[in-house]
C-alpha positions as protocol buffer text, in pm:
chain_id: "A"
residue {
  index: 1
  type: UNK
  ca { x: 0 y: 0 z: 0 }
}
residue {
  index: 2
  type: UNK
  ca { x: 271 y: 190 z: 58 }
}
residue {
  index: 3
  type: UNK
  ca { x: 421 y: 176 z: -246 }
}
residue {
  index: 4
  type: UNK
  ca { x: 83 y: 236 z: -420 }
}
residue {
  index: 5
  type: UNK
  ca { x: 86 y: 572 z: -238 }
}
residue {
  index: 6
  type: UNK
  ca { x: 435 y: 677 z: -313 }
}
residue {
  index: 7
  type: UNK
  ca { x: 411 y: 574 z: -708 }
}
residue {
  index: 8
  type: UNK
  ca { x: 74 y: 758 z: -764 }
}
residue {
  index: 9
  type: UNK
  ca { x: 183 y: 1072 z: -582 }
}
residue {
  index: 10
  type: UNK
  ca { x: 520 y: 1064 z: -812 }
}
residue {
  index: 11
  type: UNK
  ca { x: 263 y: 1019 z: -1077 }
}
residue {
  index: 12
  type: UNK
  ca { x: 61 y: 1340 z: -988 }
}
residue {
  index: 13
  type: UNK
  ca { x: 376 y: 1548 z: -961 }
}
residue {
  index: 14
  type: UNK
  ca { x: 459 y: 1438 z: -1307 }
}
residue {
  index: 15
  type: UNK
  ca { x: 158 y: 1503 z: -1442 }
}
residue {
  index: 16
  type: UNK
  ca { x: 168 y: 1845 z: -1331 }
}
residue {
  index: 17
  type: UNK
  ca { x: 499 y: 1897 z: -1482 }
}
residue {
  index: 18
  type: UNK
  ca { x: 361 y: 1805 z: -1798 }
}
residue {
  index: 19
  type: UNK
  ca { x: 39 y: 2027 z: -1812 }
}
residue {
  index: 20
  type: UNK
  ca { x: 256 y: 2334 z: -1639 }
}
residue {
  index: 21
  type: UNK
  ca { x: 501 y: 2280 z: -1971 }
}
residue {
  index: 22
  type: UNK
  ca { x: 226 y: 2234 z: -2212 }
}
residue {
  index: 23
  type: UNK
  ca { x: 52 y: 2562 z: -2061 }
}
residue {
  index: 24
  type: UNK
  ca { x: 358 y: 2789 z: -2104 }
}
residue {
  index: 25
  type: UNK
  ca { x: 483 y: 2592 z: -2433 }
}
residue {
  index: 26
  type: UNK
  ca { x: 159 y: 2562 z: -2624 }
}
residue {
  index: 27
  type: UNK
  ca { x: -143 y: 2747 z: -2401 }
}
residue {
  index: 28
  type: UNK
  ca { x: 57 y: 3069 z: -2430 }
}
residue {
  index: 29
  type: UNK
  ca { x: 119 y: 3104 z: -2816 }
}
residue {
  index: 30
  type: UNK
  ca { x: -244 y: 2989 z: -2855 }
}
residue {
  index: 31
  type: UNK
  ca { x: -354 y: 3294 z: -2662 }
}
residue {
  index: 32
  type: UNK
  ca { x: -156 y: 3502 z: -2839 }
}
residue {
  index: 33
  type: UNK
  ca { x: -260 y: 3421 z: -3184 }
}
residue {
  index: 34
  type: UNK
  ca { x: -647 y: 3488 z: -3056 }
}
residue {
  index: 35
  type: UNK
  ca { x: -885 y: 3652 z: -3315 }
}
residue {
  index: 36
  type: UNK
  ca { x: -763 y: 4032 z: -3422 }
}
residue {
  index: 37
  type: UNK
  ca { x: -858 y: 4307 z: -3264 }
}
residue {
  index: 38
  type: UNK
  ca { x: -958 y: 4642 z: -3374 }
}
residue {
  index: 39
  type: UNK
  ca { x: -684 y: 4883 z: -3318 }
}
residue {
  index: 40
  type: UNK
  ca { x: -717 y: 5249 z: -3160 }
}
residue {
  index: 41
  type: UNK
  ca { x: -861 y: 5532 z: -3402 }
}
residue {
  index: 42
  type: UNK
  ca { x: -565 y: 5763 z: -3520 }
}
residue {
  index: 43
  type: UNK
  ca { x: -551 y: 6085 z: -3730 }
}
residue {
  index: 44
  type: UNK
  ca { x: -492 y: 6077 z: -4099 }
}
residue {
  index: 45
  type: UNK
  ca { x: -636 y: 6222 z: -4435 }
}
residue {
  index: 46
  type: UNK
  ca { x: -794 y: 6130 z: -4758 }
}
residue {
  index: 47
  type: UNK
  ca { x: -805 y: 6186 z: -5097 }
}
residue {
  index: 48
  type: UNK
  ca { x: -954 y: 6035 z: -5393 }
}
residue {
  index: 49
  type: UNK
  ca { x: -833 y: 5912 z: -5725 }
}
residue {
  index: 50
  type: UNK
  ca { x: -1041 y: 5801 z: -6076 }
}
residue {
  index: 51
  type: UNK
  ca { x: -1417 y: 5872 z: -6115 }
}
residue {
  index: 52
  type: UNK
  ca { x: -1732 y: 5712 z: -5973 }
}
residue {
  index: 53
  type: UNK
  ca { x: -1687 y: 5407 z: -6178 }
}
residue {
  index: 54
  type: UNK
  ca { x: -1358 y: 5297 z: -6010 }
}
residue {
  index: 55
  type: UNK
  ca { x: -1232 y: 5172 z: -6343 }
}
residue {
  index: 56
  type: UNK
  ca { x: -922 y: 5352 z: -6229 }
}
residue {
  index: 57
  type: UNK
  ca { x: -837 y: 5175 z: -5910 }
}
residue {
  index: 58
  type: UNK
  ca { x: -881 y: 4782 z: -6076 }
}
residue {
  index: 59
  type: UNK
  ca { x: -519 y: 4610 z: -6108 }
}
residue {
  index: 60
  type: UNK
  ca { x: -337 y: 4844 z: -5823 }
}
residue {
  index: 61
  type: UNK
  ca { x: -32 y: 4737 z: -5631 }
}
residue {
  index: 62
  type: UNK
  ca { x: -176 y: 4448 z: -5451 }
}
residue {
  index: 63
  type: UNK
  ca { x: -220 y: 4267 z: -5817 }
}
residue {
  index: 64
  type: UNK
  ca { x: -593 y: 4179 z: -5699 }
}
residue {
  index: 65
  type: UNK
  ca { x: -676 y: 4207 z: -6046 }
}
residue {
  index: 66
  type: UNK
  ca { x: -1080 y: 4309 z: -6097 }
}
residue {
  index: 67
  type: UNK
  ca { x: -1134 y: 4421 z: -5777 }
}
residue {
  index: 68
  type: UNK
  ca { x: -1547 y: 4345 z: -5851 }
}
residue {
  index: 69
  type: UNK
  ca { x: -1465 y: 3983 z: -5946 }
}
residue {
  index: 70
  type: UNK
  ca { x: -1280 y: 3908 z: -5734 }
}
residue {
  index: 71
  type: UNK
  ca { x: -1506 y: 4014 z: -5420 }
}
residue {
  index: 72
  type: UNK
  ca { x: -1318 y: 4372 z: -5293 }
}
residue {
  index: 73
  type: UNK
  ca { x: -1574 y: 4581 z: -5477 }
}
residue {
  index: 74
  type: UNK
  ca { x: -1497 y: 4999 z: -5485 }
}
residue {
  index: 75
  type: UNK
  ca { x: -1473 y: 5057 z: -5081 }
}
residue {
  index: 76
  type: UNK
  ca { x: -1073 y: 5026 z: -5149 }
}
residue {
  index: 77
  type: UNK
  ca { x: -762 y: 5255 z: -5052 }
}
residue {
  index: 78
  type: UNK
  ca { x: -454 y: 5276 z: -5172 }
}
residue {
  index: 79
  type: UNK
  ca { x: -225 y: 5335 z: -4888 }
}
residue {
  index: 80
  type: UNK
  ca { x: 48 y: 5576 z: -4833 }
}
residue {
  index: 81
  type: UNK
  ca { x: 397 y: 5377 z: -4799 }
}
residue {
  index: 82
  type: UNK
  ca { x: 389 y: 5479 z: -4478 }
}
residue {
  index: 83
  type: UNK
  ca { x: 114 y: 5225 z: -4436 }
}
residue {
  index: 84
  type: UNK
  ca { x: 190 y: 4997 z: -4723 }
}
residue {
  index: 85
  type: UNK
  ca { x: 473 y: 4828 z: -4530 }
}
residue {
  index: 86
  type: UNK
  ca { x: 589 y: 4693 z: -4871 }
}
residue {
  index: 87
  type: UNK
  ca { x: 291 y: 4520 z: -5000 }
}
residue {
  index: 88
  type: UNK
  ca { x: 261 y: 4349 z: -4708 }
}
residue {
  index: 89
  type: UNK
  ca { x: -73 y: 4552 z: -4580 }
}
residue {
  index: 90
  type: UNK
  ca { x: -287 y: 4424 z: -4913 }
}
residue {
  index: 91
  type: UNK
  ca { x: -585 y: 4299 z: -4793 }
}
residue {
  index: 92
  type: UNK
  ca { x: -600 y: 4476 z: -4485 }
}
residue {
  index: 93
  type: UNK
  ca { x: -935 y: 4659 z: -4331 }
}
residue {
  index: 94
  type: UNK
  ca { x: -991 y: 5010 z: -4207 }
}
residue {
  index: 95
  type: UNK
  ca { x: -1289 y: 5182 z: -4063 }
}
residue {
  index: 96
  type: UNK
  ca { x: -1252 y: 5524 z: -4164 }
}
residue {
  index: 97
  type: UNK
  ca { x: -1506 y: 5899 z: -4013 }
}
residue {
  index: 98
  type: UNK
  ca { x: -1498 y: 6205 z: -4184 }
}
residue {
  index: 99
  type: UNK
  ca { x: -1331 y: 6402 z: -3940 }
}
residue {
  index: 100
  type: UNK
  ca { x: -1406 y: 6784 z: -3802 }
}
residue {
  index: 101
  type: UNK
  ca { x: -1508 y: 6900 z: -4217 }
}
residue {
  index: 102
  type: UNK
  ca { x: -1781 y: 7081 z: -4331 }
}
residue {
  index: 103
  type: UNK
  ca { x: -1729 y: 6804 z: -4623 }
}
residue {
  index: 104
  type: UNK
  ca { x: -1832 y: 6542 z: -4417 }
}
residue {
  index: 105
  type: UNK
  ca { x: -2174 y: 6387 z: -4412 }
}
residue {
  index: 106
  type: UNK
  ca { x: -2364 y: 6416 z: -4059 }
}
residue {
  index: 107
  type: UNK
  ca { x: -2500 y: 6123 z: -4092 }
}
residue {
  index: 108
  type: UNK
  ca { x: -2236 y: 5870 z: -4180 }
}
residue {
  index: 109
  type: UNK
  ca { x: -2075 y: 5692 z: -3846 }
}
residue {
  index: 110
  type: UNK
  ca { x: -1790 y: 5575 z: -4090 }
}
residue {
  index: 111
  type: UNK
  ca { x: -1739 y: 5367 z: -4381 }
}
residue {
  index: 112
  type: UNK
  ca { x: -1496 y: 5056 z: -4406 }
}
residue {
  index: 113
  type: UNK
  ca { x: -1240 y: 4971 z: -4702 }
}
residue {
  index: 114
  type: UNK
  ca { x: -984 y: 4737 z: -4769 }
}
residue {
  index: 115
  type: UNK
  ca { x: -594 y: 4824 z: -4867 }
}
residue {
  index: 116
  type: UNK
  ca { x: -568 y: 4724 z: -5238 }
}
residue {
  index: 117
  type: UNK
  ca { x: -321 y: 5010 z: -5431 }
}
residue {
  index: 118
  type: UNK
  ca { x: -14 y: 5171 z: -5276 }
}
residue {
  index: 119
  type: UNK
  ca { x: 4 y: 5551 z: -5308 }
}
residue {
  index: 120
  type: UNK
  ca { x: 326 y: 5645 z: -5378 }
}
residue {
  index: 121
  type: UNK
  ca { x: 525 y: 5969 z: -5280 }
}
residue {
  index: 122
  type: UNK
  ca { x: 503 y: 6275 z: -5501 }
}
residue {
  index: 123
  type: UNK
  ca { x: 817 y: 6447 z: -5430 }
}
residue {
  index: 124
  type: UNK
  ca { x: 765 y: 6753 z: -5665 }
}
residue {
  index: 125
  type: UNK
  ca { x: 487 y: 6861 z: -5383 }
}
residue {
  index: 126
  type: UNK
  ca { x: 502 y: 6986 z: -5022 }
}
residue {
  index: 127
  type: UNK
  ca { x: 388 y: 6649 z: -4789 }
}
residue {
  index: 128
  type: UNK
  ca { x: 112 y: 6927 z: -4685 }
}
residue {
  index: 129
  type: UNK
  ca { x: 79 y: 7059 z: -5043 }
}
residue {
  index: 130
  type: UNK
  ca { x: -25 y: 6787 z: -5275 }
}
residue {
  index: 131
  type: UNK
  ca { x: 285 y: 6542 z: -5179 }
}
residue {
  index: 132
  type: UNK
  ca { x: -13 y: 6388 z: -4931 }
}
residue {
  index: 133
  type: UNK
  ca { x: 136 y: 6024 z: -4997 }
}
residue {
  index: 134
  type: UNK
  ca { x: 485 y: 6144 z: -4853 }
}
residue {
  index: 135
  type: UNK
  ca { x: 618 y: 6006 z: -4613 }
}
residue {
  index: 136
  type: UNK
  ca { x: 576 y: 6011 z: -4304 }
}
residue {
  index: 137
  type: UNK
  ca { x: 239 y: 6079 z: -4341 }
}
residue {
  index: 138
  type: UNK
  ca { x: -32 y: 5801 z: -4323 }
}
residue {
  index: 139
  type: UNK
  ca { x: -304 y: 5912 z: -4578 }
}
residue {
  index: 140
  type: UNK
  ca { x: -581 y: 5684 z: -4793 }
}
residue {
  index: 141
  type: UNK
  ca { x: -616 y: 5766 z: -5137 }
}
residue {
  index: 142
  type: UNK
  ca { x: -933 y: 5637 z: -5188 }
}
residue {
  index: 143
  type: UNK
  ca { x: -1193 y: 5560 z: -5450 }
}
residue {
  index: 144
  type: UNK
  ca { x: -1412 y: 5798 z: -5577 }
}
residue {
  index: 145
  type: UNK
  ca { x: -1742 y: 5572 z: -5453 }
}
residue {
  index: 146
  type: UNK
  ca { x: -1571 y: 5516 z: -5117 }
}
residue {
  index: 147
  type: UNK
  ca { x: -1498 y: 5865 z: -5070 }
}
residue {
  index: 148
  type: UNK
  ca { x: -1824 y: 5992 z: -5160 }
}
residue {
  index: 149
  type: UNK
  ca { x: -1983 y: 5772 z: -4873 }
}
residue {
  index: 150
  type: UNK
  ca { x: -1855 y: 6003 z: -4608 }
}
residue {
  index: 151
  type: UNK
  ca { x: -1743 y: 6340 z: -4784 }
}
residue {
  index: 152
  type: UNK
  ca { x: -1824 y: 6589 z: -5030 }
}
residue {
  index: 153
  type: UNK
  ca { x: -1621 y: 6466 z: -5339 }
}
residue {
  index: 154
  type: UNK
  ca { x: -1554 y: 6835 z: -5409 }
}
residue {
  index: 155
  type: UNK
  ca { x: -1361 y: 6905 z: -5109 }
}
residue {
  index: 156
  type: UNK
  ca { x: -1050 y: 6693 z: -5262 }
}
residue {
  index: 157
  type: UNK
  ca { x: -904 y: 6623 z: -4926 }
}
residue {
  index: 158
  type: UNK
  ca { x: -1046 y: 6547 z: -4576 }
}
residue {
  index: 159
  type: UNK
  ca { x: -921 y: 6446 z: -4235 }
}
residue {
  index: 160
  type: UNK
  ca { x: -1041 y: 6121 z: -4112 }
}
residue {
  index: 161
  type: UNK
  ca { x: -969 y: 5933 z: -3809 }
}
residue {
  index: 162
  type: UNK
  ca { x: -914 y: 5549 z: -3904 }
}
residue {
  index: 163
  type: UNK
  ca { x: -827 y: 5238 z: -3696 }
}
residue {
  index: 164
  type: UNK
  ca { x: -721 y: 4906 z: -3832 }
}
residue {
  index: 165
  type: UNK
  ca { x: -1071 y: 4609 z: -3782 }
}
residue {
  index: 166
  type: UNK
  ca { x: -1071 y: 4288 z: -3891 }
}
residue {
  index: 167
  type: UNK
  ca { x: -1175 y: 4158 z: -4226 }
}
residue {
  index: 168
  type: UNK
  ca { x: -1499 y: 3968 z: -4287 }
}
residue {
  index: 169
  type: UNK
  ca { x: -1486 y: 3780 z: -4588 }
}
residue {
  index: 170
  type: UNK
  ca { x: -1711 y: 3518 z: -4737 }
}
residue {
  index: 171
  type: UNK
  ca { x: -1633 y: 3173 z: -4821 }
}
residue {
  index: 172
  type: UNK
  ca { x: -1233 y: 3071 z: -4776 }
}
residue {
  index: 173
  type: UNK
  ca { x: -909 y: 3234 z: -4910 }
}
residue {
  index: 174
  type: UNK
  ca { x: -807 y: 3257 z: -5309 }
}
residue {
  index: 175
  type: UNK
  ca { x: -498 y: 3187 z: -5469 }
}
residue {
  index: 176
  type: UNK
  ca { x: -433 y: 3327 z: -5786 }
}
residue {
  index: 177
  type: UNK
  ca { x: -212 y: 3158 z: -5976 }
}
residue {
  index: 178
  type: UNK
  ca { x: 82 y: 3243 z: -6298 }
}
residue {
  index: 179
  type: UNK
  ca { x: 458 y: 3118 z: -6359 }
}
residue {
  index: 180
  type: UNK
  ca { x: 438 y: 2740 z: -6523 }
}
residue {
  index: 181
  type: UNK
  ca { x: 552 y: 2421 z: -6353 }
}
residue {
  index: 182
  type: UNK
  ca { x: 873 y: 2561 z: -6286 }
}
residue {
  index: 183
  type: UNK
  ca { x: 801 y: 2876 z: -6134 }
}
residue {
  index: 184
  type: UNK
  ca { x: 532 y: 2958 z: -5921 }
}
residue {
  index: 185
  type: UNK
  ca { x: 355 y: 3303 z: -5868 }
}
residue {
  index: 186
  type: UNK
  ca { x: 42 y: 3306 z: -5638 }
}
residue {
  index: 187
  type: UNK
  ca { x: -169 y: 3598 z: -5532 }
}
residue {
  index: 188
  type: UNK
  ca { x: -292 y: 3568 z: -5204 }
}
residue {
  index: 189
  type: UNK
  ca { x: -688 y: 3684 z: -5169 }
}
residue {
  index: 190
  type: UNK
  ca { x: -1006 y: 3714 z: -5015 }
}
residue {
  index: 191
  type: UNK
  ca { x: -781 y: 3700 z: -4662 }
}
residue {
  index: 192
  type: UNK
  ca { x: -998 y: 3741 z: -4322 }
}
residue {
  index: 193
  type: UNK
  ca { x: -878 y: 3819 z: -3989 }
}
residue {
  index: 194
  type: UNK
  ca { x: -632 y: 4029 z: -4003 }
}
residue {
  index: 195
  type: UNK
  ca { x: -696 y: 4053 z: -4354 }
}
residue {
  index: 196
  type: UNK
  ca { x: -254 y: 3986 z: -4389 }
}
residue {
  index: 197
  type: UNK
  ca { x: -31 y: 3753 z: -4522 }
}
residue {
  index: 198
  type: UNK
  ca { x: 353 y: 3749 z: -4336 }
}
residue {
  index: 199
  type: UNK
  ca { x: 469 y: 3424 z: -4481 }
}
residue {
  index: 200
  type: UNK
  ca { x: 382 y: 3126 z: -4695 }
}
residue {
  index: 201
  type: UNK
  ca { x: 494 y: 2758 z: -4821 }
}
residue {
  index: 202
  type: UNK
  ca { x: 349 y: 2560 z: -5048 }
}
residue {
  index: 203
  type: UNK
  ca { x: 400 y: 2148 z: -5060 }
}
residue {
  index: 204
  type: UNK
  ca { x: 301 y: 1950 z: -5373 }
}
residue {
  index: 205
  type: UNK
  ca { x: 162 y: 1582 z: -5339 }
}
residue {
  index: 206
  type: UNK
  ca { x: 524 y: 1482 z: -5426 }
}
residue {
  index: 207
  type: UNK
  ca { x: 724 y: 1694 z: -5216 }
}
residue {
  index: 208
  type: UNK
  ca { x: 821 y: 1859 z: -4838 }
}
residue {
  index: 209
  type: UNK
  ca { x: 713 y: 2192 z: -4796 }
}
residue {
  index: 210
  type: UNK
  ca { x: 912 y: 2477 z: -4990 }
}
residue {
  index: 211
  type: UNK
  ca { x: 922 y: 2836 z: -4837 }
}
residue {
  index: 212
  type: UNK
  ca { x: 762 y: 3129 z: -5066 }
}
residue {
  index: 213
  type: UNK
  ca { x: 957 y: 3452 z: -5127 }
}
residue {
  index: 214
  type: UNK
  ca { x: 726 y: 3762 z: -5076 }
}
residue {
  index: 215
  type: UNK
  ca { x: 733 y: 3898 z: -5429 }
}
residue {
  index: 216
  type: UNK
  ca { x: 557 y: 4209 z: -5417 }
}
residue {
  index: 217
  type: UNK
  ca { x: 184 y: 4316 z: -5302 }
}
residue {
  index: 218
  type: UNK
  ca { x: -25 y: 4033 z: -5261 }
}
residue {
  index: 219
  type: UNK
  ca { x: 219 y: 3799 z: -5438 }
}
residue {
  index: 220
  type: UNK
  ca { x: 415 y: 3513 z: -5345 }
}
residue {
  index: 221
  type: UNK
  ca { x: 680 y: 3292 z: -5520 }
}
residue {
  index: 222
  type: UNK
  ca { x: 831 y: 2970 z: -5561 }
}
residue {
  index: 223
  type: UNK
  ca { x: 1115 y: 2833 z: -5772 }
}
residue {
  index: 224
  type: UNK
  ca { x: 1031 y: 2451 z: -5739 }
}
residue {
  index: 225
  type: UNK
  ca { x: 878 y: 2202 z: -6017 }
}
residue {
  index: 226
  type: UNK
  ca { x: 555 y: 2181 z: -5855 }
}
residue {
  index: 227
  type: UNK
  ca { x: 387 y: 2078 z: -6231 }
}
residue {
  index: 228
  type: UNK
  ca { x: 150 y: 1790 z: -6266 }
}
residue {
  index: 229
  type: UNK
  ca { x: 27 y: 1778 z: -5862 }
}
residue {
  index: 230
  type: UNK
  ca { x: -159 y: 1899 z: -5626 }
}
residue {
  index: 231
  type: UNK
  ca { x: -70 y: 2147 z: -5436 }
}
residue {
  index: 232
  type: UNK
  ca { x: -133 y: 2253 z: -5055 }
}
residue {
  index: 233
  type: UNK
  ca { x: -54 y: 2581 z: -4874 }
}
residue {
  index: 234
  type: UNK
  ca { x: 60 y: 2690 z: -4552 }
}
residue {
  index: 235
  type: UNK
  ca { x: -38 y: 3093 z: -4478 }
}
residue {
  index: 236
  type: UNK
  ca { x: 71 y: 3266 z: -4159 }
}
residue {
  index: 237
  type: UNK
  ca { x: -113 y: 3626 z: -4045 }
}
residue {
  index: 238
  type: UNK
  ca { x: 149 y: 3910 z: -4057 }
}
residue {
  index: 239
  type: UNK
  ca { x: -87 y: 4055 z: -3776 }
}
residue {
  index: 240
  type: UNK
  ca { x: -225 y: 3804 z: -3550 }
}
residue {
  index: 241
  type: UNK
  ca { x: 92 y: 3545 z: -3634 }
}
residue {
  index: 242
  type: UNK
  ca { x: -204 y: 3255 z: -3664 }
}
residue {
  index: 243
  type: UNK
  ca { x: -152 y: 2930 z: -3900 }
}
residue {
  index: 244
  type: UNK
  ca { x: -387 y: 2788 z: -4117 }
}
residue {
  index: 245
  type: UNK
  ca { x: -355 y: 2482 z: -4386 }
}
residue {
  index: 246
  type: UNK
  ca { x: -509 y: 2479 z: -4727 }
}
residue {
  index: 247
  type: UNK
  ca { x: -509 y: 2133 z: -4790 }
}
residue {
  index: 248
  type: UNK
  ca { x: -504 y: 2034 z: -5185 }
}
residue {
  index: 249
  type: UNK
  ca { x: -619 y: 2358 z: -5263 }
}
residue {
  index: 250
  type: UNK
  ca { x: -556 y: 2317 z: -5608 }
}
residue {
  index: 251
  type: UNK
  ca { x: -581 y: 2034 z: -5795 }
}
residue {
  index: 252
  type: UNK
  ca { x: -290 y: 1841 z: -5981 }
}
residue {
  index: 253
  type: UNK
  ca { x: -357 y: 1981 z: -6323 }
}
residue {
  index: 254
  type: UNK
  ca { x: -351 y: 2341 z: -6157 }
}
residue {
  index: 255
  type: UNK
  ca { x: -268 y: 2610 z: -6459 }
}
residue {
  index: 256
  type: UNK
  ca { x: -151 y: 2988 z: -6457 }
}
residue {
  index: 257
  type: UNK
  ca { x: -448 y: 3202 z: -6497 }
}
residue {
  index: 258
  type: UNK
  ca { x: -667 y: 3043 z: -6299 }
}
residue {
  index: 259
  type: UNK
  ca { x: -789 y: 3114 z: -5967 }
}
residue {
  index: 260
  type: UNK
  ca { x: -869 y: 2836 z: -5699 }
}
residue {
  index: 261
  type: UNK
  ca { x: -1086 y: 2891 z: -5407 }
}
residue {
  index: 262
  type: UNK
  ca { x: -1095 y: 2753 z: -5043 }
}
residue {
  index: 263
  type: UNK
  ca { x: -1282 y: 2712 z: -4800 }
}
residue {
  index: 264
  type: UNK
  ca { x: -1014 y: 2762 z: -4519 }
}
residue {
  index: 265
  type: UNK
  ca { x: -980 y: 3114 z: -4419 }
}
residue {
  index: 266
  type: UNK
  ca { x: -842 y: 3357 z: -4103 }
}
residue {
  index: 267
  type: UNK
  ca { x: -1091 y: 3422 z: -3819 }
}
């Protein structure tokens, strides 16, 4: 009986040794990667570029090609570089007010869009005298639709306060694929969460997983002959640092110009 005692209390302590390192090795990350949440409003401004059809803000730095087909519609921005980070803010959410402007519209709480173009600087202009995309200035050059949902187009520039939310997005993430069986170019779309992509691999039903150099935007690339199989994907948040799998994603006679859709997406 004795013994009984002795080997189930050594038993105990072991077990607690082994849920105290799970907790700190694996309960802690977990908690850290929760769901991403909206950041604290900060002061910017607006513009506006094209007309009210958009026409001139499809294609953009992110490479999302037709932003109506392929779900981002015209509440888009293209972000100073200040914001950009590189391309690797694509996809990423804003809710945006009209801010302390007899432009803005009374009755609009705020409108949200999603990063899609990069601004770039103007150096030929003052940063407060038509350089607005200078750095270091945050600033949204917006559509024409989007910026006619909280302002007087007419105004040409408004401040806004704006705070990073999370995406919603229906139905899973897109991958957009060019190169040939050699080379592999995906565009990365549709992202919720944190609406960001930091890193990516992609494994073909013949091989290990291969690491994906950010190209630019939206785009990632591998040198690998990935031809003739299907082919998985690994995406990690740039915000929230989360993990997902896209398990045979696309299928094994996958070809450039086509886009495949998921049904595994950021939360």
């Amino acid at each position: 009986m004795g013994g009984a005692i002795y080997q189930h209390s050594s038993f105990s302590r072991f077990f607690l040794i082994i849920f105290a390192w799970m907790f700190t090795t694996i309960g802690k990350p977990a908690i850290a990667v929760g769901i991403f949440q909206p950041s604290q409003w900060t002061l910017a401004h607006a513009t506006f570029y094209g007309d009210e059809t958009a026409s001139a803000t499809m294609g953009g730095a992110c490479g999302y090609g037709n932003l109506f087909v392929n779900g981002y519609g015209t509440d888009t921005a293209a972000l100073s570089s200040t914001l950009f980070n590189n391309g690797y803010a694509c996809g990423t959410c804003y809710q945006m007010q009209c801010y302390q402007s007899k432009a803005c519209y009374a009755n609009v709480s705020y409108i949200t869009i999603t990063a899609t173009n990069l601004c770039p600087p103007n150096w030929s202009e003052a940063s407060d005298d038509g350089g607005w995309c200078n750095p270091p200035r945050a600033h949204f050059d917006m559509s024409k639709p989007a910026f006619m949902k909280f302002a007087q187009w007419n105004a040409g520039i408004v401040p806004v306060m704006y705070r990073r939310v999370p995406c919603a997005r229906s139905g899973g993430l897109r991958f957009s694929f060019q190169g040939n069986g050699y080379w592999l170019l995906v565009y990365v779309m549709n992202v919720g969460g944190g609406g960001d992509i930091s890193s990516i691999s992609v494994k073909g039903s013949k091989t290990r997983w291969i690491s994906m150099s950010h190209n630019w935007g939206a785009s990632y690339q591998a040198f690998a002959s990935l031809g003739g199989q299907a082919l998985s994907f690994r995406i990690t948040s740039y915000t929230t640092k989360q993990t997902i799998f896209a398990w045979n994603a696309a299928p094994s006679n996958w070809a450039a110009g086509l886009t495949y859709s998921t049904r595994f997406n950021f939360s």
